[in-house]
N, CA, C and O atoms as a GROMACS GRO file, in nm:
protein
  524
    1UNK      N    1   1.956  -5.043  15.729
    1UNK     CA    2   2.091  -5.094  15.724
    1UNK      C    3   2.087  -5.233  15.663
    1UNK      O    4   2.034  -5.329  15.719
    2UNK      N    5   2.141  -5.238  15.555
    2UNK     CA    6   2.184  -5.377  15.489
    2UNK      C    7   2.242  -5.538  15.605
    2UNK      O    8   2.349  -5.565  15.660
    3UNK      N    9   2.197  -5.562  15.602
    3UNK     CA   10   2.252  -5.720  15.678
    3UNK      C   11   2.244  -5.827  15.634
    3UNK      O   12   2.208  -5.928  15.696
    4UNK      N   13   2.287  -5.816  15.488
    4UNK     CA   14   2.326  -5.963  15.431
    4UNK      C   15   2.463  -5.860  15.347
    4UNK      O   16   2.468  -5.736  15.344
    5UNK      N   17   2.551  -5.948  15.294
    5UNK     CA   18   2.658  -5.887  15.217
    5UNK      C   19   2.608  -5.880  15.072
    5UNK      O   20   2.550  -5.958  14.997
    6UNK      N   21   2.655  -5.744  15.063
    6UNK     CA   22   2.604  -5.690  14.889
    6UNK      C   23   2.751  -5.607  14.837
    6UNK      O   24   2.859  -5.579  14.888
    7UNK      N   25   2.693  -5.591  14.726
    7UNK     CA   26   2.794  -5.496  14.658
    7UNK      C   27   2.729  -5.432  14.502
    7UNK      O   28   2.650  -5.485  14.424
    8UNK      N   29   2.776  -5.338  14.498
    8UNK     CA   30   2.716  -5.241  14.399
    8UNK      C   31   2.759  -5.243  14.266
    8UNK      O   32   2.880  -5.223  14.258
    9UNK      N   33   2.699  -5.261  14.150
    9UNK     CA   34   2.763  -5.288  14.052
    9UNK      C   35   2.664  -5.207  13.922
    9UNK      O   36   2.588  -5.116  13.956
   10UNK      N   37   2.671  -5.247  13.787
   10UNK     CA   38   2.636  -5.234  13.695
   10UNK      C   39   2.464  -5.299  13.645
   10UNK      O   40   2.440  -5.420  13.640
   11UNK      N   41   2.403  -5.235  13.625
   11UNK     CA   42   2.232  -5.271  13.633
   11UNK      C   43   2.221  -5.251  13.516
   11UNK      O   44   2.278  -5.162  13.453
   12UNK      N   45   2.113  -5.365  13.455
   12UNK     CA   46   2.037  -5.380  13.360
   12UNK      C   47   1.879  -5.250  13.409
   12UNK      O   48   1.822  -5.174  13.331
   13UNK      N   49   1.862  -5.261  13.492
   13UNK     CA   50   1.761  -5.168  13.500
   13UNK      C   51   1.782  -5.021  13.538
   13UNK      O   52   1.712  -4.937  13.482
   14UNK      N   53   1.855  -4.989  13.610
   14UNK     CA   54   1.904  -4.825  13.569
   14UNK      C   55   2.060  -4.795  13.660
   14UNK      O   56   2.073  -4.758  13.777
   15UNK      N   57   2.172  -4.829  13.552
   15UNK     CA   58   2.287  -4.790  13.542
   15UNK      C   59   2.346  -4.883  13.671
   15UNK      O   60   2.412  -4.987  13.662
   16UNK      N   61   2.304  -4.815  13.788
   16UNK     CA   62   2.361  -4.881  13.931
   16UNK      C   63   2.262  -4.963  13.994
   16UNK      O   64   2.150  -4.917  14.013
   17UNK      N   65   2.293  -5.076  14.028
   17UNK     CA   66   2.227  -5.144  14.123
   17UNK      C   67   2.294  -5.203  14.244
   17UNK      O   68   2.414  -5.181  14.257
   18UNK      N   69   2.236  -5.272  14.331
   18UNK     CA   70   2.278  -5.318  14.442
   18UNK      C   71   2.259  -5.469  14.476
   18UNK      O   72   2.163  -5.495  14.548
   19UNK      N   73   2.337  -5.574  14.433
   19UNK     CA   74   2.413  -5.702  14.432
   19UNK      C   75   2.416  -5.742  14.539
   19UNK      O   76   2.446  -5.678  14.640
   20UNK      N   77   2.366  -5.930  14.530
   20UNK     CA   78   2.382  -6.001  14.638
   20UNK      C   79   2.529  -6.044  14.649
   20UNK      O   80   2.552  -6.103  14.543
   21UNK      N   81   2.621  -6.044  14.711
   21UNK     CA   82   2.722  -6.106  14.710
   21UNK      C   83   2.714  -6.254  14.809
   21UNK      O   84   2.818  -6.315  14.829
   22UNK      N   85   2.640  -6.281  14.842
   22UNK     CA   86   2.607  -6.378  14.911
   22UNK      C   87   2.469  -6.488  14.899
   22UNK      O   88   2.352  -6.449  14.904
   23UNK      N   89   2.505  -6.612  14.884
   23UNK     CA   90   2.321  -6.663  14.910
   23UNK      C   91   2.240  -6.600  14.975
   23UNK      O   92   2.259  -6.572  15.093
   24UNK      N   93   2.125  -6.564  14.904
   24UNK     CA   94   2.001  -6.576  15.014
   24UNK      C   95   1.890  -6.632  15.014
   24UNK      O   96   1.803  -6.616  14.929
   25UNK      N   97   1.884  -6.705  15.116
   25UNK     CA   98   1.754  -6.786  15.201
   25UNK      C   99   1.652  -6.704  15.129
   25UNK      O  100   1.676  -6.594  15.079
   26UNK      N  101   1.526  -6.769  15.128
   26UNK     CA  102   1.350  -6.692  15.142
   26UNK      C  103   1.339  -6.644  15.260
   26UNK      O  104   1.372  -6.729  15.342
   27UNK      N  105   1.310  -6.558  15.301
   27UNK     CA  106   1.230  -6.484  15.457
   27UNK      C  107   1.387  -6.410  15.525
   27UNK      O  108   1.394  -6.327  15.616
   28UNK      N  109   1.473  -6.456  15.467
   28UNK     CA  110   1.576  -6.381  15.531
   28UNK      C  111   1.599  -6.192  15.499
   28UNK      O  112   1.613  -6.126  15.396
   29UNK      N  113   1.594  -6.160  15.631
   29UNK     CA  114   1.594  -6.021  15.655
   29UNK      C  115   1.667  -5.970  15.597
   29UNK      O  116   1.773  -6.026  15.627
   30UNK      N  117   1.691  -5.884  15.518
   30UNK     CA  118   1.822  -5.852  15.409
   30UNK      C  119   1.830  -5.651  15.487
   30UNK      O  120   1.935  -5.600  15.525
   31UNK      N  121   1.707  -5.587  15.489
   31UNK     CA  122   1.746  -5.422  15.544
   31UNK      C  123   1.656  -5.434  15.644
   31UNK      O  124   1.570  -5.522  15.650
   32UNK      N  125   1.680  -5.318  15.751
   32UNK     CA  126   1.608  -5.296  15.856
   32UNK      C  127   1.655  -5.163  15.872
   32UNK      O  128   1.773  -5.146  15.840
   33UNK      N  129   1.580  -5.044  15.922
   33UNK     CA  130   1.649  -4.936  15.983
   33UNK      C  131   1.698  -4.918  16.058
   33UNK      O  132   1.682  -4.993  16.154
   34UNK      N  133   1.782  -4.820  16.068
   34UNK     CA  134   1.898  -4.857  16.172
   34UNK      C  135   1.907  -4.698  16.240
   34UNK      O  136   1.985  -4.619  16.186
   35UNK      N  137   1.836  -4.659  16.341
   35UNK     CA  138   1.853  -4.558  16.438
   35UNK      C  139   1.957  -4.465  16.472
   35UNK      O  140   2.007  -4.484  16.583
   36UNK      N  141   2.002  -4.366  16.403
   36UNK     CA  142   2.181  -4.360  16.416
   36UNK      C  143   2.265  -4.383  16.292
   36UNK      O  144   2.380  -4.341  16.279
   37UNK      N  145   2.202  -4.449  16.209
   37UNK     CA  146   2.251  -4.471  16.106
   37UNK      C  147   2.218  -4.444  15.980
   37UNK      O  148   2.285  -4.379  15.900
   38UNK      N  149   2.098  -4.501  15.960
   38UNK     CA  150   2.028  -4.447  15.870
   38UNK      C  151   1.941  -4.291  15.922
   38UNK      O  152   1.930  -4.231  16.029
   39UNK      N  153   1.899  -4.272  15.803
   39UNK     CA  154   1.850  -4.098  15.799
   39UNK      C  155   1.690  -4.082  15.853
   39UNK      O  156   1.629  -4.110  15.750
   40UNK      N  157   1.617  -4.060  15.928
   40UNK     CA  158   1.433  -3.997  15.940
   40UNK      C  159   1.473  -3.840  15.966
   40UNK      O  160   1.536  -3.776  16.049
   41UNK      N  161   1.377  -3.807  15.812
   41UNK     CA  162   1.394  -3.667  15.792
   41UNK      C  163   1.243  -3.588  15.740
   41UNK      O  164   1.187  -3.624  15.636
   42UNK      N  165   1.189  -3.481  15.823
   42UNK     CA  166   1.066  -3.478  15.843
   42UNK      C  167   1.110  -3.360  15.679
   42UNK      O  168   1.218  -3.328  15.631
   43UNK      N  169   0.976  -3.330  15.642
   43UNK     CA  170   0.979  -3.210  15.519
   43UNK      C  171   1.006  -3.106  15.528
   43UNK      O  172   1.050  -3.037  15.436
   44UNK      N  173   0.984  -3.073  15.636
   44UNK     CA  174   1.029  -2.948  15.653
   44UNK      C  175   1.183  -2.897  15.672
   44UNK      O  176   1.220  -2.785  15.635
   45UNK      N  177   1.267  -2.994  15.734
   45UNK     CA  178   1.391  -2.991  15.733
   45UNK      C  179   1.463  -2.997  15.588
   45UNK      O  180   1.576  -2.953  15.564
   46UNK      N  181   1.377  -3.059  15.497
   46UNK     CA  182   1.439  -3.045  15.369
   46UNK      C  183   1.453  -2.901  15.281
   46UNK      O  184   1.500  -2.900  15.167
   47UNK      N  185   1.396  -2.755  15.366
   47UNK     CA  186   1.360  -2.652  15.354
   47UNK      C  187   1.518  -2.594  15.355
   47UNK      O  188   1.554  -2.529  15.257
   48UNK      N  189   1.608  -2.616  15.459
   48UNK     CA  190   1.710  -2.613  15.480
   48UNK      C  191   1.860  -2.632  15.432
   48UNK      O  192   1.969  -2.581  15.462
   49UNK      N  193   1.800  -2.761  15.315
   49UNK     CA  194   1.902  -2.790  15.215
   49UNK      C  195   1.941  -2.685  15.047
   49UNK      O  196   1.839  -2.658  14.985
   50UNK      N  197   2.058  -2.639  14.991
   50UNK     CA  198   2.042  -2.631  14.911
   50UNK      C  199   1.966  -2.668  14.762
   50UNK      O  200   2.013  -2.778  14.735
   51UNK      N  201   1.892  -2.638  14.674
   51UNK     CA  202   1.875  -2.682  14.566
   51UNK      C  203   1.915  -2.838  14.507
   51UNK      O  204   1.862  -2.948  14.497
   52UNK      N  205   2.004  -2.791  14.485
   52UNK     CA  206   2.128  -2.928  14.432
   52UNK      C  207   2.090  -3.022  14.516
   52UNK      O  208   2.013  -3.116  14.493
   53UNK      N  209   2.162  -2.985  14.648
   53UNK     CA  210   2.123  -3.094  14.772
   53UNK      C  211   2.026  -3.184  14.812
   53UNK      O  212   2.030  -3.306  14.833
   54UNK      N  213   1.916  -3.081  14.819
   54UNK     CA  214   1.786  -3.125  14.823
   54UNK      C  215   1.738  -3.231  14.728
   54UNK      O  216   1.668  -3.322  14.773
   55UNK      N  217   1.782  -3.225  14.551
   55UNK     CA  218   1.740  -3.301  14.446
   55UNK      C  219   1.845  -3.443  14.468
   55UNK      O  220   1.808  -3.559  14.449
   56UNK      N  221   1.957  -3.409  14.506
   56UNK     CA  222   2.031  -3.516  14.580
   56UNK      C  223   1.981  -3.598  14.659
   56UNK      O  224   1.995  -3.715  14.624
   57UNK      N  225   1.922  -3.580  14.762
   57UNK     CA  226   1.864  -3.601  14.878
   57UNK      C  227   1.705  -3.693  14.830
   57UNK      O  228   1.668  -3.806  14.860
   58UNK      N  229   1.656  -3.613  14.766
   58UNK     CA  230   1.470  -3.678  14.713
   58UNK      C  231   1.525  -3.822  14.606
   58UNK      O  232   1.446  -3.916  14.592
   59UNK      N  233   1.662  -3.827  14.538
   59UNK     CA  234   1.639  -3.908  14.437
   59UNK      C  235   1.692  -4.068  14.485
   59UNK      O  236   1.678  -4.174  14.423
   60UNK      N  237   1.753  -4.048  14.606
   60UNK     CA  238   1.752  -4.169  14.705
   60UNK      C  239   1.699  -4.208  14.789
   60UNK      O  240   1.683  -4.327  14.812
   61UNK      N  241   1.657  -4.114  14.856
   61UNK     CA  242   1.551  -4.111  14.979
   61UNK      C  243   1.419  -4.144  14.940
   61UNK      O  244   1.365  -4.085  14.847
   62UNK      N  245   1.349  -4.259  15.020
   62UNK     CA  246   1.209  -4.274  15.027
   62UNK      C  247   1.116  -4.211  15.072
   62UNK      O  248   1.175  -4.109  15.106
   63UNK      N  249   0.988  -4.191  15.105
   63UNK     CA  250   0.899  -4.123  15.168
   63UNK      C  251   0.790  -4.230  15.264
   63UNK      O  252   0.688  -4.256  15.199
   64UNK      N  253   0.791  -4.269  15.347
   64UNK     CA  254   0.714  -4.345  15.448
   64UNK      C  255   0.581  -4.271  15.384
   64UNK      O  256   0.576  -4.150  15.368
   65UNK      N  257   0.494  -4.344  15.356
   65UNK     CA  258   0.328  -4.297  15.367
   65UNK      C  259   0.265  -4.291  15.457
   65UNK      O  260   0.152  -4.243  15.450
   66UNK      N  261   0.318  -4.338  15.573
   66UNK     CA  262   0.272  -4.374  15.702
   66UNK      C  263   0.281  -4.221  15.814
   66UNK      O  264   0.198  -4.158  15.880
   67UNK      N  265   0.415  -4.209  15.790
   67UNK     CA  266   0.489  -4.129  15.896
   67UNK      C  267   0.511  -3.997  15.854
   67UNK      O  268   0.533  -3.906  15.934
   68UNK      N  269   0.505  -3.976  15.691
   68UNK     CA  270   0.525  -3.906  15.584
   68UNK      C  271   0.674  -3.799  15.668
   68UNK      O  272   0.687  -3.683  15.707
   69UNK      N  273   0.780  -3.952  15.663
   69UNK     CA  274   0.894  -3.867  15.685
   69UNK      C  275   0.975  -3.962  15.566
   69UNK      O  276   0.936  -4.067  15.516
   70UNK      N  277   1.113  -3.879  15.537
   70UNK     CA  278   1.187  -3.930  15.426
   70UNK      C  279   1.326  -4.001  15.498
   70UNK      O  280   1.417  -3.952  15.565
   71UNK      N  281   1.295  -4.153  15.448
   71UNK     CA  282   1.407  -4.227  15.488
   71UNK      C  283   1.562  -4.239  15.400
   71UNK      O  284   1.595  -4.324  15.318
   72UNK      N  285   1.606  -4.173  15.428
   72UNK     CA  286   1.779  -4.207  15.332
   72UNK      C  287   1.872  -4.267  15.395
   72UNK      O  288   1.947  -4.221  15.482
   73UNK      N  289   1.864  -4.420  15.328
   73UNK     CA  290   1.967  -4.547  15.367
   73UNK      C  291   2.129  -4.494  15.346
   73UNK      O  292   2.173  -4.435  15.248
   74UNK      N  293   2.186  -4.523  15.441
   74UNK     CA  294   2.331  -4.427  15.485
   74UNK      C  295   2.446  -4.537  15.410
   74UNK      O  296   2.560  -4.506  15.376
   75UNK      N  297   2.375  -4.686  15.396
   75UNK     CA  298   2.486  -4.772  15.340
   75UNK      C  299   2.412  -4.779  15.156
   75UNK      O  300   2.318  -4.722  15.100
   76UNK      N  301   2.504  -4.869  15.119
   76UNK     CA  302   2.451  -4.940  14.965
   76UNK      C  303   2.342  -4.956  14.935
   76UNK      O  304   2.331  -5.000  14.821
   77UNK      N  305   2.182  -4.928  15.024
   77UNK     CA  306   2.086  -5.003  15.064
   77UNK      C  307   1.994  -4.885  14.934
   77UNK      O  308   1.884  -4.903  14.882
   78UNK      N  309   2.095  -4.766  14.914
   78UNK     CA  310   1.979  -4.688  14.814
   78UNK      C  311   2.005  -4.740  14.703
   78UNK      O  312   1.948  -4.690  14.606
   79UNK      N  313   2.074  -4.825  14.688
   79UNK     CA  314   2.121  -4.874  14.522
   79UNK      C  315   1.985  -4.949  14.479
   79UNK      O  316   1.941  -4.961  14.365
   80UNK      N  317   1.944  -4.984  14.570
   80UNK     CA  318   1.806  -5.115  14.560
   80UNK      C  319   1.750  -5.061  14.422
   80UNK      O  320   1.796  -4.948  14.411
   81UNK      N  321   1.670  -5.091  14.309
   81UNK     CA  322   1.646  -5.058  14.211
   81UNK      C  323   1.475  -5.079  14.229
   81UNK      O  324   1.436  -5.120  14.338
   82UNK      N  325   1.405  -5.058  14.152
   82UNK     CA  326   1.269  -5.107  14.149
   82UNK      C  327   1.211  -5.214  14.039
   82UNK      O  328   1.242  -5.205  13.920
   83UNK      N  329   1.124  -5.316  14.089
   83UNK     CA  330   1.078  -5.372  14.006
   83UNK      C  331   0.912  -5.425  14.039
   83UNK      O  332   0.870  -5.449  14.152
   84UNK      N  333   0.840  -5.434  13.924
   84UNK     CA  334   0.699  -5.476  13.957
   84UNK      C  335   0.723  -5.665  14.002
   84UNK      O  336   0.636  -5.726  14.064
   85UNK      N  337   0.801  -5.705  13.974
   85UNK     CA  338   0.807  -5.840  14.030
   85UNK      C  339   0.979  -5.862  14.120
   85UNK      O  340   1.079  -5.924  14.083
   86UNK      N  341   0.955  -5.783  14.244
   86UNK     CA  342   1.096  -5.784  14.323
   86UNK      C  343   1.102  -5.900  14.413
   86UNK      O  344   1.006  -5.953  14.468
   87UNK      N  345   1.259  -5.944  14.423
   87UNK     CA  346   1.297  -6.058  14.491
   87UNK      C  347   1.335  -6.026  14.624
   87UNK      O  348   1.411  -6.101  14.685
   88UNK      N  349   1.281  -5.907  14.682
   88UNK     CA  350   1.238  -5.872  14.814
   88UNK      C  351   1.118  -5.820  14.848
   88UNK      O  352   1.040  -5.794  14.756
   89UNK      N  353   1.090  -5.803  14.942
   89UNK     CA  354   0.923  -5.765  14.993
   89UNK      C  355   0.971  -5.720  15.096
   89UNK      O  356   1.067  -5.753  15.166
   90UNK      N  357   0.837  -5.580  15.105
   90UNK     CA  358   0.858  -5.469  15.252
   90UNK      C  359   0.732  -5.597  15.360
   90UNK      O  360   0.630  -5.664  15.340
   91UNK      N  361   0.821  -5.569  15.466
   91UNK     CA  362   0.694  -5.650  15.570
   91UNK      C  363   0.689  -5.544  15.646
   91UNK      O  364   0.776  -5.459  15.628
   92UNK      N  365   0.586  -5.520  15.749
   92UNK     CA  366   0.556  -5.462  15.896
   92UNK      C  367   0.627  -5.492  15.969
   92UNK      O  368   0.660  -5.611  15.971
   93UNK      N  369   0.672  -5.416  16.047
   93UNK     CA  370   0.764  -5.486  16.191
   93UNK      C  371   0.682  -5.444  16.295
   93UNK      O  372   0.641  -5.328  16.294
   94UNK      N  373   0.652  -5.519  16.384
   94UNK     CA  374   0.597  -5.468  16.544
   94UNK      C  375   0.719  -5.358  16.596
   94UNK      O  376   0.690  -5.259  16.664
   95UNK      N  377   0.803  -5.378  16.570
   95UNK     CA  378   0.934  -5.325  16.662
   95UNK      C  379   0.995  -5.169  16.571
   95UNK      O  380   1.083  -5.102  16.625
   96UNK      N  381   0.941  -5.130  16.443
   96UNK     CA  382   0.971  -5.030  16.358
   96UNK      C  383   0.871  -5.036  16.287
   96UNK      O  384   0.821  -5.136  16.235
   97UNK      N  385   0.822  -4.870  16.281
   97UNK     CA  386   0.749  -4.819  16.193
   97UNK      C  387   0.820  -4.822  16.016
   97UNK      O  388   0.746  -4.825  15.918
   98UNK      N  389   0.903  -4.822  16.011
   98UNK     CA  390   1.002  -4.842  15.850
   98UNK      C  391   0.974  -4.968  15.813
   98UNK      O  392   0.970  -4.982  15.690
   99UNK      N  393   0.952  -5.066  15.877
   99UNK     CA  394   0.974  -5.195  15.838
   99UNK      C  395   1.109  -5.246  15.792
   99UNK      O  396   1.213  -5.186  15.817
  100UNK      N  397   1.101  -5.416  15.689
  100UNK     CA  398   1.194  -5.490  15.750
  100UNK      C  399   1.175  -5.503  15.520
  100UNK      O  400   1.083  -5.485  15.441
  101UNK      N  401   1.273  -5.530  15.514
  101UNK     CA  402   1.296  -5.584  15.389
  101UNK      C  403   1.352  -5.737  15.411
  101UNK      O  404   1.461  -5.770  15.457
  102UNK      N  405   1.243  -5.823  15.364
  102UNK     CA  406   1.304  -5.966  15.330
  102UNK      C  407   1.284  -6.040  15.206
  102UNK      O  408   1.196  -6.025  15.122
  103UNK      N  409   1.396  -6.136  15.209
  103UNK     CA  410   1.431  -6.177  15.072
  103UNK      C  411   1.227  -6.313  15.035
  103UNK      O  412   1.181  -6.410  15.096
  104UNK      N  413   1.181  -6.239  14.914
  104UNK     CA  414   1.031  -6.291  14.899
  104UNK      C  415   1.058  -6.452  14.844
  104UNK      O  416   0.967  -6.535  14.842
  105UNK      N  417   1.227  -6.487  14.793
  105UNK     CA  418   1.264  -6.579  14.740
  105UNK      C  419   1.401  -6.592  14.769
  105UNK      O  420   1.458  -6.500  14.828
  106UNK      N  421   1.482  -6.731  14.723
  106UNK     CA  422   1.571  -6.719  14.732
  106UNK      C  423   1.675  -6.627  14.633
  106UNK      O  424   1.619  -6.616  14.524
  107UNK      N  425   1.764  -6.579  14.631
  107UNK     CA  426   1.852  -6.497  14.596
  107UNK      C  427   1.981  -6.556  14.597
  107UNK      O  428   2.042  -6.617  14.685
  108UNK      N  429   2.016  -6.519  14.451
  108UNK     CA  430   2.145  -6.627  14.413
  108UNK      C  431   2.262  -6.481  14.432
  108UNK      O  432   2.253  -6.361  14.405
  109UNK      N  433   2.372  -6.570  14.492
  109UNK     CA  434   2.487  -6.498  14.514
  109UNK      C  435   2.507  -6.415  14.322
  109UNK      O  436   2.505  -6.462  14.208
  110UNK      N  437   2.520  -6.299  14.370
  110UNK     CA  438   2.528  -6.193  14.214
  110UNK      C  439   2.444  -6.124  14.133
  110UNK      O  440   2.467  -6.033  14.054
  111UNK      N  441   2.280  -6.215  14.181
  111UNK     CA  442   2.178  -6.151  14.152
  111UNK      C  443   2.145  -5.997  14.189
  111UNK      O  444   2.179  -5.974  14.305
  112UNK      N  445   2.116  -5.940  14.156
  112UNK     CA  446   2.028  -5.770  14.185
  112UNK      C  447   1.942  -5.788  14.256
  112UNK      O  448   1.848  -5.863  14.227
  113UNK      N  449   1.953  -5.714  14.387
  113UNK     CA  450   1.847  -5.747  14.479
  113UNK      C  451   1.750  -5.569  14.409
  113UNK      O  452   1.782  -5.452  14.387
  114UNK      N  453   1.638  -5.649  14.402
  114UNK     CA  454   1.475  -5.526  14.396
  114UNK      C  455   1.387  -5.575  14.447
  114UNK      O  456   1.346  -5.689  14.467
  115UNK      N  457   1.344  -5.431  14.479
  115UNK     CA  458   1.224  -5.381  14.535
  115UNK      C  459   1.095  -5.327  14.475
  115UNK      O  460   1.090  -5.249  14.380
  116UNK      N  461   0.995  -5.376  14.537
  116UNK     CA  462   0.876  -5.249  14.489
  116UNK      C  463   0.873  -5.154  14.512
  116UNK      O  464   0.844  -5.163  14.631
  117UNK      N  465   0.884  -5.002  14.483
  117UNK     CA  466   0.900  -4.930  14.554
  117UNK      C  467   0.735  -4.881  14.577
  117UNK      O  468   0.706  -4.782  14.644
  118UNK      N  469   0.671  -4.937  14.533
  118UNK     CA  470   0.495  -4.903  14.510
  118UNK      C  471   0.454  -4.913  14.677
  118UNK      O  472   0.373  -4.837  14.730
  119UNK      N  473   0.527  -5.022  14.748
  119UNK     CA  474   0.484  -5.078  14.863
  119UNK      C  475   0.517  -4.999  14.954
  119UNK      O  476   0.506  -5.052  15.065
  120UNK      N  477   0.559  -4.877  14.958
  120UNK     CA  478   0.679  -4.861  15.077
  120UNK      C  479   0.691  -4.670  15.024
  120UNK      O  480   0.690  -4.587  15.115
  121UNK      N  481   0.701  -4.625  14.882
  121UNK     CA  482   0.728  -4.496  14.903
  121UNK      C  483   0.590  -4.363  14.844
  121UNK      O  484   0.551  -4.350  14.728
  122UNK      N  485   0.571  -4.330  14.894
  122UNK     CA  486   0.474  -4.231  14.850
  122UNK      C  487   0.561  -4.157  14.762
  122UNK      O  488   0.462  -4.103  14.713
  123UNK      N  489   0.648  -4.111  14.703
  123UNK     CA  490   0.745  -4.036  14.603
  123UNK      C  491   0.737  -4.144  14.494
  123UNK      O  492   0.796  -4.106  14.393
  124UNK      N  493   0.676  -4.281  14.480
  124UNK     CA  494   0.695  -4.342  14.380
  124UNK      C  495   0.706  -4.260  14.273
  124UNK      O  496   0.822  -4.243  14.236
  125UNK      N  497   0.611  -4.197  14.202
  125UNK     CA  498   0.586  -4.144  14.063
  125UNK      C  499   0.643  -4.071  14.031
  125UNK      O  500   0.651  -4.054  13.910
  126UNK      N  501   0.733  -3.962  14.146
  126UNK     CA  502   0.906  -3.860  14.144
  126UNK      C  503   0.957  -3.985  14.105
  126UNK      O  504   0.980  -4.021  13.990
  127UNK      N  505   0.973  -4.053  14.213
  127UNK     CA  506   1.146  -4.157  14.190
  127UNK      C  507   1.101  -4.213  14.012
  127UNK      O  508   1.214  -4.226  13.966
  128UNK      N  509   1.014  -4.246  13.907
  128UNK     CA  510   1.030  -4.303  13.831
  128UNK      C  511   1.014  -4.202  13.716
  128UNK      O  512   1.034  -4.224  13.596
  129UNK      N  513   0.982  -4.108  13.762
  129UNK     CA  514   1.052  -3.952  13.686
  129UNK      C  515   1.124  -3.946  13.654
  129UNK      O  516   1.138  -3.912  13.536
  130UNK      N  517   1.249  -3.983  13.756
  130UNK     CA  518   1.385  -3.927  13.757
  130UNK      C  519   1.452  -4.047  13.743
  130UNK      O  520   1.572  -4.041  13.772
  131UNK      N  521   1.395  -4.189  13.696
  131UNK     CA  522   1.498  -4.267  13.672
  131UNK      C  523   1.472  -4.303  13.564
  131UNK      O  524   1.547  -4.380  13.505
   0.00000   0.00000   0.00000
């Protein structure tokens, strides 16, 4: 779940991205998962979805390497784009196996907030397939 204010707009790196609408601090927590809100979806349940659905489903959704379950952010939070030099970083949380997305720098109100997705999804080499 997103917890700084964003908004979704037009990307230089693929079509849609996901916008700071607000300053952000260095170390400030920008996503966290959210129990109830956001999606943990084991593979096998993806057995269940239509075709369509399913390709719906894989091209937002992450894959934990850890837990090897697929996380799909329920707010703006899938817009996140990827980059080899992102102005967020995945940390460990004691308190969640998903971890915590915080800002690695400051973040200017309008900037594109990215991610690595190298750090965080085992589907990397799908997700850059398909984008």
């Amino acid at each position: 779940m997103l917890l700084v204010k964003t908004k979704i707009g037009q990307s230089k790196i693929n079509s849609i991205g996901l916008f700071a609408d607000q300053f952000i601090e260095k170390g400030t927590t920008i996503w966290k998962f959210q129990q109830g809100f956001d999606l943990r979806v084991g593979k096998d349940e993806l057995d269940n979805l239509s075709e369509s659905a399913k390709a719906q489903f894989l091209k937002y959704a992450y894959l934990n390497p850890d837990t090897q379950k697929y996380i799909l952010c329920f707010d703006d939070a899938r817009f996140f784009n990827h980059s080899d030099e992102p102005n967020s970083i995945d940390v460990a949380s004691p308190d969640d196996e998903e971890g915590l997305d915080v800002a690695g720098r400051d973040i200017e109100k309008g900037e594109e907030l990215t991610c690595n997705y190298k750090d965080f999804d085992a589907d990397f080499d799908f997700k850059m397939s398909i984008h």
